[in-house]
C-alpha positions in Angstrom: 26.7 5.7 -13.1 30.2 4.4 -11.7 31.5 6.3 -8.8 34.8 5.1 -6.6 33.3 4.3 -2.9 36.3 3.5 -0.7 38.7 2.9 -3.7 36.3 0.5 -5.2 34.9 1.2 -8.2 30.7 0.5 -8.4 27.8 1.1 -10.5 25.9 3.7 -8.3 22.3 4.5 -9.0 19.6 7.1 -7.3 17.3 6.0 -5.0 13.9 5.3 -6.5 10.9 7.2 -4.7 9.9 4.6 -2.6 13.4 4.6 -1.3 12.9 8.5 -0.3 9.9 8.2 1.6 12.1 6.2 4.2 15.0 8.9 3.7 12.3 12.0 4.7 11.0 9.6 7.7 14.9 9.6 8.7 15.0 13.2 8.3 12.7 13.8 11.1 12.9 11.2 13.7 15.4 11.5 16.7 17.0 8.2 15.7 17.8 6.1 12.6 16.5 2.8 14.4 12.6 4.2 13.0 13.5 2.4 9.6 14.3 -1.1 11.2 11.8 -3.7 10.1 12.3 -6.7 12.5 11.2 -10.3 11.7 11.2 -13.4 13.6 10.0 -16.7 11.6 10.3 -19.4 14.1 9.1 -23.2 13.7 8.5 -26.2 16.4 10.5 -28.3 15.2 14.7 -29.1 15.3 16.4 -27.4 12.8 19.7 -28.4 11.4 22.0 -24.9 12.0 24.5 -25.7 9.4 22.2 -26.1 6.9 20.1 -23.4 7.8 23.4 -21.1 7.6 24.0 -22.2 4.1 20.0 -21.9 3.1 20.5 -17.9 4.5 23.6 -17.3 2.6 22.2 -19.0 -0.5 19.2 -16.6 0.2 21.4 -13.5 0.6 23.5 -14.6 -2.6 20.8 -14.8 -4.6 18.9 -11.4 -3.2 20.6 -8.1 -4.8 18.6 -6.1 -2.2 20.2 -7.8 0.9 23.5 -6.4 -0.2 22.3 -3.2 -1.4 24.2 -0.1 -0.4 23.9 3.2 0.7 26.3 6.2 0.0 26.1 10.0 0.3 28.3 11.8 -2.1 30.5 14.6 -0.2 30.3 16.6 -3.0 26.4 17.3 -4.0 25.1 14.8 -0.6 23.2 13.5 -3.4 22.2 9.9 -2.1 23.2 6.9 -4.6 22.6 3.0 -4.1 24.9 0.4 -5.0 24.9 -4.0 -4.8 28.1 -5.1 -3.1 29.4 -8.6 -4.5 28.6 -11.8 -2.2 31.0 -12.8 0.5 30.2 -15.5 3.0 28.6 -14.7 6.3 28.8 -16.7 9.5 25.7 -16.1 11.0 25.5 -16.3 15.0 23.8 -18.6 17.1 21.6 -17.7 20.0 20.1 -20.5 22.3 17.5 -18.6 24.0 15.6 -22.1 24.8 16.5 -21.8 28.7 14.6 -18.0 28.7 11.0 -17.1 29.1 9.5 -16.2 25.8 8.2 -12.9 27.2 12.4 -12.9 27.6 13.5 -14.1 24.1 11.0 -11.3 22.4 12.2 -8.4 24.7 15.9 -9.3 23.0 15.0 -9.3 19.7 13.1 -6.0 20.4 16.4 -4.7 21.3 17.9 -5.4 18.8 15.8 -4.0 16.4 16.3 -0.8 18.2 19.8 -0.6 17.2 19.8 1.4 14.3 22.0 0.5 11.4 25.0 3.2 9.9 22.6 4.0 6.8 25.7 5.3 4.9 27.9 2.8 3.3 27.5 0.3 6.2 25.7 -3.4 6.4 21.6 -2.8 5.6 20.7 -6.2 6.9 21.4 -8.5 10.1 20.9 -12.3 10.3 20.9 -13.9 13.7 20.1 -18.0 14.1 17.8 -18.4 17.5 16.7 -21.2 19.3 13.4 -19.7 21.0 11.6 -21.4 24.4 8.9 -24.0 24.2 10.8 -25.7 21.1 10.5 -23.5 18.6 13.6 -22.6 15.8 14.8 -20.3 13.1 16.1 -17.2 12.6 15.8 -13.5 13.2 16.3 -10.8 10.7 16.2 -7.2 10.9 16.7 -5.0 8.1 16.5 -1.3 6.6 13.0 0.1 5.2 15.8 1.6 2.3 16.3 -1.9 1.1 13.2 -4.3 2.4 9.4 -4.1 2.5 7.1 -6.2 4.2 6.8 -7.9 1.3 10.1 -8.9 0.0 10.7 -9.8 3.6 8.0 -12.7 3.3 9.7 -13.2 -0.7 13.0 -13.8 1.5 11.6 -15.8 4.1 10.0 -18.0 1.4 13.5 -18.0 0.0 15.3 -19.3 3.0 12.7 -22.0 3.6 12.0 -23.4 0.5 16.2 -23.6 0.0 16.8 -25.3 3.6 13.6 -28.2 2.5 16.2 -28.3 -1.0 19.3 -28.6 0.8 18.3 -31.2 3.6 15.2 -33.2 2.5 16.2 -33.0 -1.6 13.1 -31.2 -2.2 13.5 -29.0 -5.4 15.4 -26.1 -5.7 13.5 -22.9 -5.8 13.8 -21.0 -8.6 16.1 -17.8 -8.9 14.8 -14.4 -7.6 14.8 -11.5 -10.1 17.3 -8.5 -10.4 16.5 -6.2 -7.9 18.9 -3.6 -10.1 17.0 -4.0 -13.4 13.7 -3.3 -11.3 15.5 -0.1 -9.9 16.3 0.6 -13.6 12.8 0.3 -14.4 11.9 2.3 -11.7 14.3 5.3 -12.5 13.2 5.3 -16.0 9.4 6.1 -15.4 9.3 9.6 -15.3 10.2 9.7 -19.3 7.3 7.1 -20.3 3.9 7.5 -21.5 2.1 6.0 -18.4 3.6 8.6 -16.2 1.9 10.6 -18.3 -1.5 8.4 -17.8 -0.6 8.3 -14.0 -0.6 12.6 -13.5 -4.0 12.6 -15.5 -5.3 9.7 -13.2 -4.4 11.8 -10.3 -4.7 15.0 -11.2 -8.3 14.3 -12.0 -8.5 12.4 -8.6 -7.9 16.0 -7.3 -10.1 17.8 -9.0 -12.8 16.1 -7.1 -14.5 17.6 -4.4 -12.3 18.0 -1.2 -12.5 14.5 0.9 -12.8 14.5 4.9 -11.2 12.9 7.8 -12.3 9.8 9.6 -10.9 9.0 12.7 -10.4 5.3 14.3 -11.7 6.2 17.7 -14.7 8.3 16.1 -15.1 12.7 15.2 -13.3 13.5 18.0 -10.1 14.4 16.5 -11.6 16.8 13.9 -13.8 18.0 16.4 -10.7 19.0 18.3 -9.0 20.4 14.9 -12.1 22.4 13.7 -12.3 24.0 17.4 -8.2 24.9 16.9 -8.6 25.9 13.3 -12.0 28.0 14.0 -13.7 26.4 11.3 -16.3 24.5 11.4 -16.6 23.2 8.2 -12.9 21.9 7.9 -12.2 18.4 6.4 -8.5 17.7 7.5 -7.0 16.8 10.9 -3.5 15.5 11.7 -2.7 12.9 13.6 0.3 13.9 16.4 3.5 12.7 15.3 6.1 14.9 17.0 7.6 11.7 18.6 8.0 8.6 16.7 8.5 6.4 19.9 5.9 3.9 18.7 5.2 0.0 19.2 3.4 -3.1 17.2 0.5 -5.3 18.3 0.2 -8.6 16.7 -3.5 -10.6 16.2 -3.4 -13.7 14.8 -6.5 -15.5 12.9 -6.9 -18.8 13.0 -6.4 -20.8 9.7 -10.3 -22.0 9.6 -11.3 -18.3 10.1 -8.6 -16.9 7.2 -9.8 -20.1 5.2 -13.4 -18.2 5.5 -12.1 -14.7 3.9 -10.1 -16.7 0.8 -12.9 -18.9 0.1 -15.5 -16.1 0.1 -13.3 -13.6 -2.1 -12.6 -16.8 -4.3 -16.1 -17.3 -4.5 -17.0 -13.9 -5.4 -13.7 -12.9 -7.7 -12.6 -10.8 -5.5 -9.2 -9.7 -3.6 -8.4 -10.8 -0.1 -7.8 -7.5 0.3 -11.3 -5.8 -0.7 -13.1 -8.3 2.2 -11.0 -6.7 4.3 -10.8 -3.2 3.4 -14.7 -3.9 3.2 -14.3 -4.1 7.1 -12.2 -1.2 7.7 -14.3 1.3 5.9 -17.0 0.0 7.3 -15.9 0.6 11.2 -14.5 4.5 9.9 -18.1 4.9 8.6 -19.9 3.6 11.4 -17.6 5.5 14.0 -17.7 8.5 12.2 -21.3 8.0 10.7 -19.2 9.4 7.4 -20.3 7.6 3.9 -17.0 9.5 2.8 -14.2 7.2 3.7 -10.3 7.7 2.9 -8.0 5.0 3.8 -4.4 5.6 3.0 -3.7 1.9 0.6 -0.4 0.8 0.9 0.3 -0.7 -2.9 3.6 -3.4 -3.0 3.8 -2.6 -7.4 4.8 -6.3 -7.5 2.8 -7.3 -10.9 5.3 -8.0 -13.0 7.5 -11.8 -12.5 10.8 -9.2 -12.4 9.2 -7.2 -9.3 7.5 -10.0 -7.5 11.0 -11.6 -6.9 13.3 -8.7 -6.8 13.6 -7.8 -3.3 14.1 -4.0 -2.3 11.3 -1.5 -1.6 8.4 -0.5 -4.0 5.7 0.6 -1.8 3.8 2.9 -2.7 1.2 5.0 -0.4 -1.8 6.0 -2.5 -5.7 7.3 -1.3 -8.3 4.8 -1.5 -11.4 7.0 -1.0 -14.8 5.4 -1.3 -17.9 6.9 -1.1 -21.0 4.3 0.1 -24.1 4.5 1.2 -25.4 2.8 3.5 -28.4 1.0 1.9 -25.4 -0.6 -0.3 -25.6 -4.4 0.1 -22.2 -5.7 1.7 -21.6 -7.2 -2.3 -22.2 -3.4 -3.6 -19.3 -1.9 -0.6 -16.9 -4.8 -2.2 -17.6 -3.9 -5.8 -17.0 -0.1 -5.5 -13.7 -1.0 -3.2 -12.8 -3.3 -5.7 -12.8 -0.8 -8.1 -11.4 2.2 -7.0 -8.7 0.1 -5.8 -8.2 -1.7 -9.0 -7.7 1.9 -10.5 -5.3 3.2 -7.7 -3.3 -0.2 -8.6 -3.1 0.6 -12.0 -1.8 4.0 -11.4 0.3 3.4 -8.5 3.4 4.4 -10.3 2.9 8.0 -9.5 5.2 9.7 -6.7 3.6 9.3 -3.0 5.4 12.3 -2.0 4.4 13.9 -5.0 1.3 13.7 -4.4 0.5 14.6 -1.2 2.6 17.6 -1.7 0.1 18.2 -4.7 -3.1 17.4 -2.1 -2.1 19.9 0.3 -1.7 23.0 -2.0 -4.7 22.1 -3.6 -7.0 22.0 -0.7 -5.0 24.9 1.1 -4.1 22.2 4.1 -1.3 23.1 6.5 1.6 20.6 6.5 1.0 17.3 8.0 -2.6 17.6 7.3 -4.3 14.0 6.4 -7.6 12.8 5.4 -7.1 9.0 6.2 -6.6 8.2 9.4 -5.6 4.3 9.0 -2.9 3.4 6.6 -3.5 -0.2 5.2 -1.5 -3.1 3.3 -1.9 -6.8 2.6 0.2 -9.4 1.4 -1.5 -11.7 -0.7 -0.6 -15.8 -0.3 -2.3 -18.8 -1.8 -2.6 -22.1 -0.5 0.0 -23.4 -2.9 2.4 -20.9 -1.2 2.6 -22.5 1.7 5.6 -25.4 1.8 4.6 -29.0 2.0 7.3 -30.2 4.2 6.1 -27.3 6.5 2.8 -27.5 6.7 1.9 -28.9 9.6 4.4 -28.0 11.6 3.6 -25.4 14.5 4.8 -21.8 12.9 5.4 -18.5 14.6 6.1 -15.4 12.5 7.2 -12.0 14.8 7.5 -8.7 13.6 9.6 -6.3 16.0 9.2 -2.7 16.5 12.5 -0.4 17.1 10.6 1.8 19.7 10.2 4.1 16.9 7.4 4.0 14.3 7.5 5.8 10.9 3.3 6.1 10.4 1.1 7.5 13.3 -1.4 4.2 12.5 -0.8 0.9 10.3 -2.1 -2.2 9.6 -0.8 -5.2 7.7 -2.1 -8.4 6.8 0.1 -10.8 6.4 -0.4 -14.6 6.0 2.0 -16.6 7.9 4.3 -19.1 5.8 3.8 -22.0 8.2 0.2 -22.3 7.9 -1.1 -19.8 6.1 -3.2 -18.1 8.4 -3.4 -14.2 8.8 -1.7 -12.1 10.8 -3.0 -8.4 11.5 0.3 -6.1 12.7 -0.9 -2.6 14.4 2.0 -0.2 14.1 1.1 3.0 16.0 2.7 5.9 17.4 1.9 6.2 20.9 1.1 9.7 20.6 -1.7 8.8 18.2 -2.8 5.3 19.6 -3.2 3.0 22.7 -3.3 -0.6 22.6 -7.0 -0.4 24.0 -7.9 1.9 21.3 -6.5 -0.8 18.9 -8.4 -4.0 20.6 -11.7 -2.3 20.4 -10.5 -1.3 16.4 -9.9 -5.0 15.3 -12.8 -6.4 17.5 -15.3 -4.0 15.4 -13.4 -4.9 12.3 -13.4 -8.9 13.1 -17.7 -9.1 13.6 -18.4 -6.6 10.8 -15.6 -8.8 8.7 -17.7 -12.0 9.5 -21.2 -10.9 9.6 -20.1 -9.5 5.9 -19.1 -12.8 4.8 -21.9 -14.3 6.1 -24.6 -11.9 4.9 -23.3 -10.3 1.3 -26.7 -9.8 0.7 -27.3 -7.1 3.9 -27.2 -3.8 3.5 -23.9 -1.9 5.0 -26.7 -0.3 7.7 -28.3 -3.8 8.4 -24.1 -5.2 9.0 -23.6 -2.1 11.2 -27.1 -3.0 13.5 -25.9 -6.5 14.1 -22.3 -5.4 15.5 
């Protein structure tokens, strides 16, 4: 729809539901700077800065997403997006070579605190750094509205693979997709058949017997509800979320041990992301001693070649709940995961605020009640992913928190574009989490991930004896 923004005429569209999860997040945190995702990719090795400048604006060019728009119509405050057309940026400089690292990282935490003027104003910012110890590249922070984690690592692939065209002659990459014609896509849904498919798939999800809350630190925190609640047989808890001051802890995984997970899930045609989900569950059962496990699965909706290069945000939030046994073997866990999550994929379309509005009222659960206490993505990568010219070269990927955190408890998987190893990110709230709480989480998750691999033939109890 065309509507005249400043005395500029532009075609204005609604924001999809993805977009509006973010919106309600902003609706009740203190401060706007809880929708900042902050990136660092950083490389030892000199970079050229001109070139790098022109690889970023080439990047931003060709990226309708990174010059999205946000505009609230005084009239209805109904919220509309629009693409503004390219203009040339000057992106700053920072030498922060002379500075302690612990130094560099504290600035670029700052300045993902500073929130961005979510109506009508700049979405992104773009800052070239020079970090300590020899390492170079650039830092980007951007709104959830526009970015996800994984057209963030789309754009960082971008840049890189554009600077390797522009100053060793490598070839160019080819152009990203329309991140409008996905949007249309995206608005159109509600009118199609598979919408249709998607409520049945859901619907029928609910019809199933009411699921229960695992905890990452064990029963406690039902415990504690059911005491509050005076019921002892009730299945929902909440996890504290009253402040969103919040923070990120970073584990990285060596490439020989990440090089273990892809070769095992190649071996057994599976998704990177079942091995690991395989762990996950695991530790809530084991902690919980629940066979009953819901973990809240963060789906990108990237299958189609228009939305794997589009840019924007198309996350969806969706229930992975497995029910396993213990005497299943670690092959059996995968296989169930595999295909639950398979089906959740496929259906992934449907409205995240939909439906856990539609959860809530039908297992009578006061507001902000849960049944998954971890919220999980991963970003798949490939070996061919990773840029030759790059390859060897010593890689740092950051990912800054604002202080603020939208999700009480996250975890992403992401492999790194240098090398290709994984990196886990912990977001928490610290109302909900401590940093201790979160070691001991990824040092269960780490043995029962490797002792998996290594025994597919054990039996989920036999994993859980050996860790």
């Amino acid at each position: 729809m065309e509507k005249i923004i400043g005395g500029i005429k532009h075609d204005c569209y609604p924001l999809t539901p993805a977009q509006m999860v973010h919106m309600y997040t902003l609706m009740f945190s203190p401060s706007d700077e809880v929708v900042n995702i902050g990136t660092g990719q950083f490389f030892k090795t000199e970079f050229n800065v001109s070139v790098l400048r022109e690889a970023l604006n080439r990047a931003v060019e060709r990226c309708e997403s990174m010059r999205m728009r946000i505009w609230r119509e005084p009239e209805t405050n109904q919220l509309w997006q629009y693409v503004v057309p390219y203009k040339n940026q000057y992106f700053e400089y920072y030498d922060f070579s002379a500075l302690t690292e612990e130094k560099a990282h504290s600035i670029l935490e700052r300045w993902t605190s500073q929130p961005f003027d979510t109506y009508g104003g700049e979405l992104s910012r773009i800052v070239i750094v020079s970090m300590p110890d020899g390492y170079n590249g650039y830092y980007l922070n951007v709104h959830h509205a526009c970015a996800d984690s994984y057209s963030v690592v789309t754009f960082t692939k971008d840049v890189l693979e554009l600077y390797c065209h522009l100053l060793y002659g490598l070839p160019e990459p080819a152009p990203l997709t329309s991140y409008i014609e996905s949007v249309k896509k995206d608005l159109e849904y509600p009118d199609t058949k598979k919408a249709k498919r998607d409520e049945e798939f859901w619907h029928k999800k609910l019809a199933e017997p009411e699921p229960i809350y695992t905890d990452f630190t064990g029963p406690g925190r039902l415990m504690q509800m059911r005491k509050a609640k005076d019921n002892p047989n009730l299945r929902w808890s909440m996890l504290p979320t009253k402040d969103s001051a919040g923070a990120t802890v970073t584990y990285s995984l060596d490439v020989e041990s990440t090089d273990k997970i892809l070769d095992f899930a190649e071996k057994y045609n599976l998704p990177a992301s079942v091995v690991i989900l395989h762990a996950i569950r695991t530790v809530l059962a084991k902690f919980n001693n629940e066979n009953d496990v819901t973990i809240r699965d963060f789906i990108s909706r990237r299958s189609t070649l228009l939305n794997k290069k589009c840019g924007g945000v198309r996350m969806h939030c969706l229930p992975l709940r497995t029910i396993i046994e213990p005497t299943a073997t670690v092959l059996e866990s995968m296989e169930i995961i595999n295909k639950e999550q398979q089906d959740v994929f496929l259906h992934a379309d449907y409205s995240t605020m939909k439906y856990y509005y539609e959860e809530r009222i039908k297992y009578n659960a006061d507001p902000g009640a849960t049944y998954f206490s971890v919220s999980f993505t991963y970003q798949p990568a490939t070996r061919k992913n990773i840029i030759p010219y790059l390859k060897d070269i010593p890689f740092k990927s950051r990912w800054y928190c604002s202080g603020r955190q939208p999700q009480p408890f996250y975890i992403t998987a992401m492999h790194r574009p240098g090398d290709g190893g994984l990196n886990f990110y912990f977001g928490y709230q610290k109302e909900s989490a401590t940093p201790e709480e979160i070691e001991f989480l990824y040092y269960f998750v780490g043995r029962v991930l490797f002792r998996s691999i290594e025994n597919p033939d054990k039996t989920i109890k036999e994993i859980m004896d050996m860790v």
